[in-house]
C-alpha positions in Angstrom: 0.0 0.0 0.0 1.5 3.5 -0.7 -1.3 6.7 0.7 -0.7 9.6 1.9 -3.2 11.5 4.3 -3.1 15.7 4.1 -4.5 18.5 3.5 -4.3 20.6 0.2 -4.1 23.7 2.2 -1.2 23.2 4.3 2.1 25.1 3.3 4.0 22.1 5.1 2.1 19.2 3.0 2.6 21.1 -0.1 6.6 21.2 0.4 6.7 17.9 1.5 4.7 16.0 -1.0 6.5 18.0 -3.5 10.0 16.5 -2.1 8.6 13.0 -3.1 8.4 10.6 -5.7 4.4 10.4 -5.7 4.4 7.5 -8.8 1.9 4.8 -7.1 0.6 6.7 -4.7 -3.0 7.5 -3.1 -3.6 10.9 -1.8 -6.4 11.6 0.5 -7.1 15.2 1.0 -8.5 14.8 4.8 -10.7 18.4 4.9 -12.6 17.3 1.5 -12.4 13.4 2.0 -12.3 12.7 5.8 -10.8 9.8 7.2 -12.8 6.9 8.3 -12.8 5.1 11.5 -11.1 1.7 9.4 -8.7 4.1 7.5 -7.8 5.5 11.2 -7.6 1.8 12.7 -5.0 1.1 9.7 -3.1 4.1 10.8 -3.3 2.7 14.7 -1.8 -0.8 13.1 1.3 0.9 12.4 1.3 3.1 15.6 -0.5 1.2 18.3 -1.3 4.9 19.3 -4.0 7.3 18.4 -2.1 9.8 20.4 1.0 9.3 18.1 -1.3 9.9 15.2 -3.0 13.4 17.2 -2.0 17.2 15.9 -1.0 18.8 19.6 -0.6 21.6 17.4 -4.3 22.4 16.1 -6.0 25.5 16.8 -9.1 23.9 18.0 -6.3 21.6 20.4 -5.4 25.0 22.2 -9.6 26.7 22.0 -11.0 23.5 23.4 -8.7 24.0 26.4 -7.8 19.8 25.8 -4.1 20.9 27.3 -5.4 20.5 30.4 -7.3 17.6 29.6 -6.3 13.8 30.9 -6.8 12.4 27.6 -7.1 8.8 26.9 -6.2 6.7 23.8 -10.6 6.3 23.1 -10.5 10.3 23.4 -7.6 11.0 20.5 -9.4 8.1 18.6 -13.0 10.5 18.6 -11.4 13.7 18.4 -9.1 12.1 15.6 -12.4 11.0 13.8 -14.8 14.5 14.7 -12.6 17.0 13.4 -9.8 16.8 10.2 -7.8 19.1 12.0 -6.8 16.8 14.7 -4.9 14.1 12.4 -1.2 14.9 12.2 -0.1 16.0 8.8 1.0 14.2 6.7 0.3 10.7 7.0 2.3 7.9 4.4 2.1 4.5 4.3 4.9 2.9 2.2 4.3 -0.9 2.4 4.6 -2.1 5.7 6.0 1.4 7.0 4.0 4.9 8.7 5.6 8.1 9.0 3.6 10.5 10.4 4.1 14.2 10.8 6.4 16.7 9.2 9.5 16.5 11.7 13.3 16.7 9.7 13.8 13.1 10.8 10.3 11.5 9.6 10.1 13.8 6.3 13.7 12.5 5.8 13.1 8.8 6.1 10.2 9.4 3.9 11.4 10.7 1.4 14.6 8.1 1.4 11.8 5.1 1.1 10.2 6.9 -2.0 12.8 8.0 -4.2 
């Protein structure tokens, strides 16, 4: 399987998906084409952790106070599913590999699998 979760808008998907070799790819633009609870359970495969797989940096992360929250795996999973914004950006599957997120290390791993 090669996908790739993110949003069209984002200045940081835009750079990174242009730093790959896309040839065989699926993209899922997440705001437009939301990801479902299996596609999110595929993602949690990789992971085994929803909160791994949760943007700490959305707006709505901060405005709904959820800082101060105990949050529980259940809880990412919901929020995850509710609201596009929550997923961190971007998402690739590359066979039996996630990366998730835009950190120097993951975008540099990812792109090394996909060129």
């Amino acid at each position: 399987m090669k996908k790739i979760y993110h949003l069209k808008t984002c200045d940081t998907c835009k750079r990174i998906l242009g730093q790959l070799n896309l040839n065989g790819f699926e993209l899922q633009e997440i705001k437009s084409n939301p990801v479902t609870e299996l596609q999110l359970a595929e993602m949690y495969a990789f992971t085994n952790s929803y909160e791994a797989l949760f943007n700490k940096r959305a707006r709505l992360y901060k405005e709904q106070g959820l800082k101060e929250k105990n949050l529980r795996e259940e809880d990412y999973k919901n929020y995850i599913l509710s609201e596009y914004t929550f997923l961190k950006r971007p998402v690739a599957i590359v066979d039996d590999e996630i990366f998730v997120g835009n950190s120097k290390k993951v975008v540099e791993a990812l792109v090394a699998k996909t060129t």
